[in-house]
C-alpha positions, -999 to +999 in steps of 0.1 A: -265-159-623-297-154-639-304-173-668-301-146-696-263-145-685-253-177-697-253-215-689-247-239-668-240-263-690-219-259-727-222-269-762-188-284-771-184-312-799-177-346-788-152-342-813-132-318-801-097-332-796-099-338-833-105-300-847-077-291-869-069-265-845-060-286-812-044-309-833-023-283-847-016-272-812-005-306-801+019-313-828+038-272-824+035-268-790+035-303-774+055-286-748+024-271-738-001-284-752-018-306-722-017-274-699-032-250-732-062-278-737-074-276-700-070-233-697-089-238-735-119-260-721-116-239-686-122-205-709-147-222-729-171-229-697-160-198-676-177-179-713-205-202-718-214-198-679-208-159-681-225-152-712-196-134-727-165-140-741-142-143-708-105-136-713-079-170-705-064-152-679-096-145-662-108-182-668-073-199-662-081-230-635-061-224-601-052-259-601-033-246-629+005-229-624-002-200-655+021-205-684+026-178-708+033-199-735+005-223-735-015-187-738+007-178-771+003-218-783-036-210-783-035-179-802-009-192-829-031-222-840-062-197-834-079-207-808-077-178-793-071-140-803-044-121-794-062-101-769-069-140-752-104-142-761-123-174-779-129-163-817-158-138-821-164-164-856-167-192-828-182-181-798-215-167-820-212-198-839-215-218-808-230-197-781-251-173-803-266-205-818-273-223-786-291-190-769-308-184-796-320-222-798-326-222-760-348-185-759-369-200-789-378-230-764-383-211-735-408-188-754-421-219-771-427-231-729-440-201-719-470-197-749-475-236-742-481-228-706-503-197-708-524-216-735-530-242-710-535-221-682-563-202-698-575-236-708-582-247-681-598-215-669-625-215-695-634-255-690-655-260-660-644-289-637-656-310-606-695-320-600-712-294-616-698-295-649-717-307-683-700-336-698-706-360-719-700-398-718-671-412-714-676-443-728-695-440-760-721-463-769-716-490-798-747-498-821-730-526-838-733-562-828-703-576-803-685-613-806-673-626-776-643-656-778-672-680-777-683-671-807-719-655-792-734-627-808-753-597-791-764-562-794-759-537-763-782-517-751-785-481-748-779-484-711-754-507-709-710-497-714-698-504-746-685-548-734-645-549-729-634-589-727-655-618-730-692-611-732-712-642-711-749-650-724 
């Protein structure tokens, strides 16, 4: 799978067993209900990993004996369409959102990593670079904990600590 197909990993609300729509399923088809949830969240990931709306019976999990009616229990709360397909409305809601998200990082990556690239082409580094410094020089007078005053020197570090007299 290249990664303009899809994802390996999905979008899906933490809230999902609460949508009006799976609730709905659960109270009109409790019959079917548990095996319609799982062929639901098995079509969800089978489209999210394909790119593309996949159809249910395409996506339904082998672990799974298929059941006609949990496929009819998804479309009548509209889950699904009749044709067994998540909701055009829903999938670019979800999917169209999160690729478009995820393409606007990878560019985002790709411009941060040329800049640096040609960065650190135009910077000279090692031995026989000009630098400056590194640690700059201070003018002002020091106190150490002792309470002694003194001014460094042009060719001394700027003092970290306790300056002794």
């Amino acid at each position: 799978m290249s990664r303009d197909d899809g994802f390996a990993v999905m979008d899906v609300s933490s809230d999902i067993v609460n949508d009006p729509k799976v609730r709905k399923l659960f109270r009109l088809s409790p019959d079917h209900a548990n095996a319609a949830f799982v062929a639901f969240i098995a079509t969800l990931g089978e489209s999210w990993k394909a790119g593309r709306r996949v159809n249910i019976t395409d996506a339904w999990p082998g672990y799974l004996t298929f059941d006609q009616d949990a496929v009819d229990a998804l479309v009548s709360v509209g889950l699904l369409d009749r044709r067994g397909l998540l909701s055009l409305r829903a999938w670019e809601g979800w999917f169209g959102i999160a690729k478009m998200r995820r393409e606007t990082a990878r560019d985002r990556w790709r411009r941060a990593n040329e800049k640096r690239h040609a960065d650190a082409a135009m910077v000279p580094r090692g031995n026989g670079a000009d630098t400056e410094a590194t640690v700059p020089i201070r003018s002002s007078p020091t106190r150490s904990v002792e309470g002694y005053t003194r001014t460094p020197t042009f060719s001394e570090p700027r003092a970290r600590g306790v300056v002794k007299p």
